[in-house]
C-alpha positions as CSV (number, residue, x, y, z in Angstrom):
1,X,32.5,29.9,36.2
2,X,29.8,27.1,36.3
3,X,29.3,24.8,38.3
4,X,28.2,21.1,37.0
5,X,25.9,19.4,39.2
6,X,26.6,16.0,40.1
7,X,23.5,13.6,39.7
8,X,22.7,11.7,43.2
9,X,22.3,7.9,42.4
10,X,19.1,6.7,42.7
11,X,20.5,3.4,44.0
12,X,20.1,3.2,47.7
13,X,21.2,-0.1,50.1
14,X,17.5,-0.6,51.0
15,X,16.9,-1.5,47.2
16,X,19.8,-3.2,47.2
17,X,18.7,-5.3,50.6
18,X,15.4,-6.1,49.1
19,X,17.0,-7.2,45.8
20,X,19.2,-9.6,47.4
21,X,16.5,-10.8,49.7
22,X,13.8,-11.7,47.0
23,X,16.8,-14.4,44.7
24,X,16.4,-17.6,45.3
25,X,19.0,-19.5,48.2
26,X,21.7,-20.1,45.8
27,X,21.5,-16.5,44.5
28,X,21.1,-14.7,48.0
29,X,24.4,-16.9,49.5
30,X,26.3,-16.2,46.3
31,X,25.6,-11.9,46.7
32,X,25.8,-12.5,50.6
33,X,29.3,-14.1,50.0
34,X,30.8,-11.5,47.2
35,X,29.5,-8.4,49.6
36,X,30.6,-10.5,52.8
37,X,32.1,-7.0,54.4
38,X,28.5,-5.4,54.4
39,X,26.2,-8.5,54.4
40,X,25.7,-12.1,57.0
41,X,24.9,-15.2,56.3
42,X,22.2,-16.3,58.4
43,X,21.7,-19.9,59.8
44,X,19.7,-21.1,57.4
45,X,22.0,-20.2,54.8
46,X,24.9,-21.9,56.3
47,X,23.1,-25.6,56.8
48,X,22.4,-25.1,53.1
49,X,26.1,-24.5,52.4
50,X,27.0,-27.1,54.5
51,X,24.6,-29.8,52.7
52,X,25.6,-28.7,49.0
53,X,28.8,-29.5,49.5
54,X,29.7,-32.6,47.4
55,X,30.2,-35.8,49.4
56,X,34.1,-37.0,49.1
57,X,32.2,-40.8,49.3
58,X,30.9,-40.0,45.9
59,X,33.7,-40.8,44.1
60,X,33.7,-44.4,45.6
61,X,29.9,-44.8,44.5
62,X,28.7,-44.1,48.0
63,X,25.1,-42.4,47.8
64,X,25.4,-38.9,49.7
65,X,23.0,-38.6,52.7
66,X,21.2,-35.1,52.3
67,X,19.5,-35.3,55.6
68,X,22.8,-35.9,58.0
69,X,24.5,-32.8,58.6
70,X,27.2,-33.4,61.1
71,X,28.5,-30.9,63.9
72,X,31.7,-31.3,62.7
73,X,31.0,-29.9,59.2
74,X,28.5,-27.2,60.3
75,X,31.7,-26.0,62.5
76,X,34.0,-25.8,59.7
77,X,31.8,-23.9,57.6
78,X,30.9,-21.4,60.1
79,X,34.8,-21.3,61.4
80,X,35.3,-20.8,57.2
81,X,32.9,-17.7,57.3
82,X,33.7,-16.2,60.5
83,X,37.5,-16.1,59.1
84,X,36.6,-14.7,56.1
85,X,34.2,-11.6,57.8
86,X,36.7,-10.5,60.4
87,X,39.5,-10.2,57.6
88,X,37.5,-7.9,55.0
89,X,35.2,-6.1,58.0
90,X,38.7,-5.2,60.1
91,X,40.5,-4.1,56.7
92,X,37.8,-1.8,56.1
93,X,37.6,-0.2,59.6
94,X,41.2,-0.4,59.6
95,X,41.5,1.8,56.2
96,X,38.6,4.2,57.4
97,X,40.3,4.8,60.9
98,X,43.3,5.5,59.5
99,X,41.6,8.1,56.8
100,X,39.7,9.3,60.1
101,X,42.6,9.7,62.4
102,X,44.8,11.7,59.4
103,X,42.5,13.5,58.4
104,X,42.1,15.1,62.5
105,X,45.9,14.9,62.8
106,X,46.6,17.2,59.5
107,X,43.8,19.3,60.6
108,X,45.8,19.7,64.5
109,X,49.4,20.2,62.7
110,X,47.8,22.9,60.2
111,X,45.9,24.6,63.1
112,X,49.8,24.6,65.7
113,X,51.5,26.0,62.3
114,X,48.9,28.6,62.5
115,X,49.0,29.7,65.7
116,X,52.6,29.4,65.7
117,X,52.5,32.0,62.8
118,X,50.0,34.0,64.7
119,X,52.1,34.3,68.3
120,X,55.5,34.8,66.2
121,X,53.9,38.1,64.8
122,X,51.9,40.0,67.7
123,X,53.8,38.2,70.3
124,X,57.6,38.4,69.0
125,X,56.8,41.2,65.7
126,X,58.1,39.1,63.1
127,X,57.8,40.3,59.8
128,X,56.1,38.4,57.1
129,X,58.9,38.0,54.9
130,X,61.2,35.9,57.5
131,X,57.7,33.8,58.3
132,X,57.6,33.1,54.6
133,X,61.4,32.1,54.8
134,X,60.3,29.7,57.9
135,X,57.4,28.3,56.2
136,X,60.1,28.1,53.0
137,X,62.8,26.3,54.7
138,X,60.4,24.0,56.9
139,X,61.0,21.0,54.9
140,X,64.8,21.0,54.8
141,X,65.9,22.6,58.2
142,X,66.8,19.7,60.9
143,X,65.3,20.4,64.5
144,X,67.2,18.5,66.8
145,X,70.7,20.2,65.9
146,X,69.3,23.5,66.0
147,X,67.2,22.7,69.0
148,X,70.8,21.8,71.1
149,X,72.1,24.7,69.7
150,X,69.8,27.3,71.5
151,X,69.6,25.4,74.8
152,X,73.6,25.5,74.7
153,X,73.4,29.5,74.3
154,X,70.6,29.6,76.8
155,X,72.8,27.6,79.2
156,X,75.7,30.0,78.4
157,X,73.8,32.8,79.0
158,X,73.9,34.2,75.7
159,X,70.3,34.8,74.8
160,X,67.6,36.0,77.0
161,X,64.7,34.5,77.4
162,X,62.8,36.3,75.1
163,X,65.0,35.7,72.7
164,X,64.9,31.4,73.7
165,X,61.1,31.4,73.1
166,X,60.7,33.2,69.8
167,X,63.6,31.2,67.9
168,X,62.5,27.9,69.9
169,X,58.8,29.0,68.9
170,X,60.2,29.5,65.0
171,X,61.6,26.2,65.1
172,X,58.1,24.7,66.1
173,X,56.2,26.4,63.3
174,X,58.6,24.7,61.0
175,X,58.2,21.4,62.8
176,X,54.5,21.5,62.4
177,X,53.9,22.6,59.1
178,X,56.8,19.5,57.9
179,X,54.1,17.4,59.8
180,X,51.0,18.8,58.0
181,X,52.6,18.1,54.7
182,X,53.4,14.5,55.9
183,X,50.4,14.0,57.4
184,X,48.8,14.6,53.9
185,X,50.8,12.1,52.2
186,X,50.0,9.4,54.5
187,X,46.2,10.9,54.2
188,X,46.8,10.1,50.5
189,X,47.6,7.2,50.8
190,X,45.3,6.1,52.6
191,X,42.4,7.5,51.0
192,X,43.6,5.1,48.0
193,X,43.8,2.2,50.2
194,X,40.4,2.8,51.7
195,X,39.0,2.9,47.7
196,X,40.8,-0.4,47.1
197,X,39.0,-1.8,50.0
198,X,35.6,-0.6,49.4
199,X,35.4,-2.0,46.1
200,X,37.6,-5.6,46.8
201,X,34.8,-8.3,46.9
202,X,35.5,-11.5,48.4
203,X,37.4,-13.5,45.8
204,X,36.6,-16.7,43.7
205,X,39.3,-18.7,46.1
206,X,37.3,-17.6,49.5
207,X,34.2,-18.1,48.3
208,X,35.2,-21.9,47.2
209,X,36.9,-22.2,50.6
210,X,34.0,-21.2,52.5
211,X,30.6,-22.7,50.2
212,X,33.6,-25.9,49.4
213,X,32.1,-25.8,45.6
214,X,34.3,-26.8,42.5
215,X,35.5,-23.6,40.9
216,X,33.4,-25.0,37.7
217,X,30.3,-24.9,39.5
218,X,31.0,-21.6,41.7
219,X,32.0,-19.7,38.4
220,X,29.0,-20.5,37.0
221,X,26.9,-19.6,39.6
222,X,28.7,-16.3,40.0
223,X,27.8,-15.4,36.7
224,X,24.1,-16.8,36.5
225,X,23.0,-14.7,39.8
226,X,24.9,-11.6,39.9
227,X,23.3,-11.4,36.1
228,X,20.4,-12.1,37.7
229,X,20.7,-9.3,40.5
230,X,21.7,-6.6,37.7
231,X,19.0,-7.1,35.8
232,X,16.3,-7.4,38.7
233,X,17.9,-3.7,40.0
234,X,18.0,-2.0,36.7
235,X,14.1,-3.3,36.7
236,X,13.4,-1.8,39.8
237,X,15.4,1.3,39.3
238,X,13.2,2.0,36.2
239,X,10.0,1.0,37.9
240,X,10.6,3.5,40.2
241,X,12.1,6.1,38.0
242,X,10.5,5.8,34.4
243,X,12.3,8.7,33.1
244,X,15.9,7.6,34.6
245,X,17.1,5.7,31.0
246,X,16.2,8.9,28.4
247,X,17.7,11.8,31.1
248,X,20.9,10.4,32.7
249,X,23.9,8.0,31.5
250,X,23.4,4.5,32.1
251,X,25.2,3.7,35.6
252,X,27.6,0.5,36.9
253,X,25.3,-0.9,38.6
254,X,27.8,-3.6,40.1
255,X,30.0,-0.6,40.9
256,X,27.6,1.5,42.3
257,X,26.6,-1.3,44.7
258,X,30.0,-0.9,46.2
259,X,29.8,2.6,46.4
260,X,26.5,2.5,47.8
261,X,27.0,0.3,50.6
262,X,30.3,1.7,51.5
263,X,28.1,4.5,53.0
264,X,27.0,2.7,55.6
265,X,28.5,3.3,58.8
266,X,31.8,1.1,59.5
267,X,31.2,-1.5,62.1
268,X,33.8,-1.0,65.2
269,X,35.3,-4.7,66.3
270,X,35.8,-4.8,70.1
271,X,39.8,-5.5,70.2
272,X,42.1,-6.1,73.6
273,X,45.4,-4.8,74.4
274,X,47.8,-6.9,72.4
275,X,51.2,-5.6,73.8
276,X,52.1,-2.8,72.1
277,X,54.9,-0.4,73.4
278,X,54.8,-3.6,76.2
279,X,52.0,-1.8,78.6
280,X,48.9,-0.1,78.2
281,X,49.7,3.1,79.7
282,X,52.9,3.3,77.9
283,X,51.2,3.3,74.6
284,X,48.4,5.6,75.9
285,X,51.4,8.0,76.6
286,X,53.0,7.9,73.5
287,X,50.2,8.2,71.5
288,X,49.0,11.6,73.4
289,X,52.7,12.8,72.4
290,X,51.8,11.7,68.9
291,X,48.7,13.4,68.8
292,X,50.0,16.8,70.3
293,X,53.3,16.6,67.8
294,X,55.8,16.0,70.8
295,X,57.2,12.8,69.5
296,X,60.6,12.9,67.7
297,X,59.7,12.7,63.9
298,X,62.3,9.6,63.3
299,X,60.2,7.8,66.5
300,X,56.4,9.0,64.9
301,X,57.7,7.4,61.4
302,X,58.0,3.9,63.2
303,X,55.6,4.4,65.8
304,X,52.7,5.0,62.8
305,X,53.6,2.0,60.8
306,X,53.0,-0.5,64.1
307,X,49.6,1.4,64.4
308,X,48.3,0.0,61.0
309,X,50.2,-2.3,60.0
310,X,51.1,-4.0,63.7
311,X,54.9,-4.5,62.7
312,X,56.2,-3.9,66.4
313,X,58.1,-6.8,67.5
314,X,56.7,-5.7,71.2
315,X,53.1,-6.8,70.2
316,X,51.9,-10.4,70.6
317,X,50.2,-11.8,67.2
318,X,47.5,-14.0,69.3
319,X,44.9,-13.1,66.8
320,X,44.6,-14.5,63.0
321,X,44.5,-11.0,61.5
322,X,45.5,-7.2,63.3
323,X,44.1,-5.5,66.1
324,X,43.0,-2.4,65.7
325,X,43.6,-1.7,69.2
326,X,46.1,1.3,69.4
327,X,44.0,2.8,66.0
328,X,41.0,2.9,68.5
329,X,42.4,4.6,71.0
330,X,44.6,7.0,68.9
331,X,41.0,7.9,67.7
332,X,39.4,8.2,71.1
333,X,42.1,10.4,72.2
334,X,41.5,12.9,69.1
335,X,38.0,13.1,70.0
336,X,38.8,14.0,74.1
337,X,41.5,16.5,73.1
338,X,41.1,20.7,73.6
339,X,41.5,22.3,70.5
340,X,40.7,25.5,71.0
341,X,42.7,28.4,70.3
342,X,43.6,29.0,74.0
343,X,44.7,25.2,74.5
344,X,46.9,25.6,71.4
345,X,48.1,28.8,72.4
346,X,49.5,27.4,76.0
347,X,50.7,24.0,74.5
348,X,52.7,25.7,71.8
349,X,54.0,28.6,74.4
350,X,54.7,25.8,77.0
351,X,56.8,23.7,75.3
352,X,59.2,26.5,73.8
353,X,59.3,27.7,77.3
354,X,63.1,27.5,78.6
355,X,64.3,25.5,81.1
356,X,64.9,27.3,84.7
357,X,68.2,27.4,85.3
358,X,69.9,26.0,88.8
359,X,71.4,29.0,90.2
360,X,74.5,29.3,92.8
361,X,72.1,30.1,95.6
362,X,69.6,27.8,95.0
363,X,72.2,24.8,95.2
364,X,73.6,26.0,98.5
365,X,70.3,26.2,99.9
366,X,69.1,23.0,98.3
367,X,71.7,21.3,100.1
368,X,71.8,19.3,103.4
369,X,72.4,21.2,106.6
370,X,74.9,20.0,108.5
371,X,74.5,17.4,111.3
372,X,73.8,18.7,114.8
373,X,75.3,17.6,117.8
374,X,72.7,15.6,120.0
375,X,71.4,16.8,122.8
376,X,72.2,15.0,126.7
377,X,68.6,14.6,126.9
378,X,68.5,13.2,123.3
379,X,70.9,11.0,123.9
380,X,69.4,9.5,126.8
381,X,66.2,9.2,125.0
382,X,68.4,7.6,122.0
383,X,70.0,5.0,124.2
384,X,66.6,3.8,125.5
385,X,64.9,2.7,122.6
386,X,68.4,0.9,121.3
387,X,68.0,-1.0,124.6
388,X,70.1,-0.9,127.6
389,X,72.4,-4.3,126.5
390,X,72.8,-2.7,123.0
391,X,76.5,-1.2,123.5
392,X,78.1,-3.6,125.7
393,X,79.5,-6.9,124.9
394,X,77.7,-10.1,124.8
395,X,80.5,-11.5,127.4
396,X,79.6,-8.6,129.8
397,X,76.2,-10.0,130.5
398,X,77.2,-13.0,132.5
């Protein structure tokens, strides 16, 4: 079978820096804006915003004052911008820590199923026919019922606790390998979300909010200087490869911008505890069960979907867009976690362990001993620290 190489792009984000950086102010503000989730607008940039606004007084015949910039308009702008760059920069980290976070939470599932499988046939001699009906099964067998089940018989004495383990451990393999395929889903969809983000520039409406332009005019310009930017690239791509035209396909070079820059590494947003699961330890908790697959499926489902999408009614919506808060952790957890093959091997033996039992003798000689009689001599010393008045009446003192 051959393999088709895939050409590398010659497009890198240094040309693509430098090609912004030599248009003139209008052009490098329009690119800036459109690629707001990978590019700033500096100071200088904003006063020139702010000034080419039109001047509301206009319409009365009023002459507009160039050189007056007020503090009041210079906040709104920036206030504008900064609203704008936290929205698309925080949707991109969000997508790329969920896509991170699945992608090490598949990878944990798959690796428990594995061992799981492993331990069932050295430590309990499965065959590999009944693992193949586990692994078959795993997506329609229900674990809580079948998880009473055995701790009844184990409480009834009628398995050992041999037997406890290896059908407790069978019902864990199941449990994982339902997660792993989950976990790919989600991984899925996620992946297509992150794609969708990468290639979203900011739209028409934002930019108009933000540069306060008629549509007219900012349409215009849109076209005028991202033309402009396409052709100064393709000039410089060729300049520096004379040979690219004649030996490769033409590329989208407004696509591959996207592409290109989306490489670059994700910028993390510093975000506070927002309320989540109501404390901070709480949530820490919970999302260590999460990680290690001890949280009851029907609790992960809605547990997950407050991580991304902050739709718990216990967080506080302080902020203008999400916190990425519990996806930070979640992420900082994966990355302190032991998964080697021994710390798999004790969690997974470890928590299809069965419980100890309470026997007859240990309750009798849990329980109290009876009171003893008190001493002559520790009565005496009783007496004097209640005080010598403390039996008798309060008539008998006088």
């Amino acid at each position: 079978m051959t393999t088709i190489a895939v050409p590398t792009s010659p497009l890198t984000a240094d040309i693509i820096r430098s090609t912004i950086d030599t248009m003139p102010m209008q052009g490098r503000i329009m690119l800036r804006l459109i690629l707001l989730q990978h590019f700033d607008i500096t100071d200088e940039e904003l006063l020139y915003i702010v000034a080419d606004q039109p001047d509301p007084r206009c319409v009365s015949g009023t002459k507009r004052i160039h050189d007056v910039l007020t503090k009041e308009s210079i906040k709104a702008v920036t206030g504008r911008r900064d609203q704008y760059r936290r929205q698309v920069r925080l949707k991109r980290e969000r997508t790329w820590l969920q896509c991170e976070s699945l992608q090490r939470l598949q990878r944990l599932r798959e690796g428990l199923a594995e061992r799981a499988r492993i331990l069932l046939t050295k430590r309990f001699a499965l065959s590999t026919e009944t693992l193949d009906a586990l692994e078959t099964s795993a997506r329609t067998v229900l674990p809580r019922p079948a998880i009473r089940l055995l701790e009844q018989r184990w409480e009834d004495n009628e398995i050992t606790a041999e037997n406890y383990q290896q059908q407790r451990l069978s019902i864990e393999y199941q449990t994982q390998l339902r997660m792993a395929e989950k976990y790919c889903k989600r991984l899925n969809l996620a992946e297509r979300e992150r794609q969708t983000a990468i290639y979203a520039p900011l739209l028409d409406h934002e930019i108009g909010h933000v540069w306060g332009i008629p549509a007219g005019s900012l349409t215009a310009r849109k076209v005028k200087y991202i033309t402009q930017y396409l052709q100064t690239l393709q000039a410089k791509m060729q300049a520096g490869s004379p040979g690219l035209a004649t030996t490769t396909a033409p590329l989208d070079l407004w696509k591959e911008t996207f592409a290109v820059l989306a490489e670059q590494p994700v910028e993390r947003s510093l975000s506070t505890y927002d309320g989540l699961e109501k404390t901070e330890s709480a949530l820490i908790d919970k999302l260590t069960l999460m990680v290690w697959g001890s949280l009851a499926e029907e609790s992960e489902v809605k547990f997950w979907t407050s991580l991304v999408f902050g739709a718990s009614s216990n967080a506080m919506h302080s902020e203008i867009t999400r916190n990425l808060f519990g996806l930070q952790r979640l992420t900082a957890i994966l990355n302190d976690m032991d998964t080697s093959i021994e710390a798999l091997d004790e969690e997974l033996l470890t928590r299809t362990a069965p419980r100890q039992k309470l026997e007859v003798a240990a309750l009798d000689s849990s329980a109290e001993p009876a009171a003893q009689e008190l001493s002559e001599a520790q009565a005496q010393i009783l007496s004097s620290m209640r005080g010598e008045d403390a039996g008798s009446k309060a008539s008998d003192k006088w």
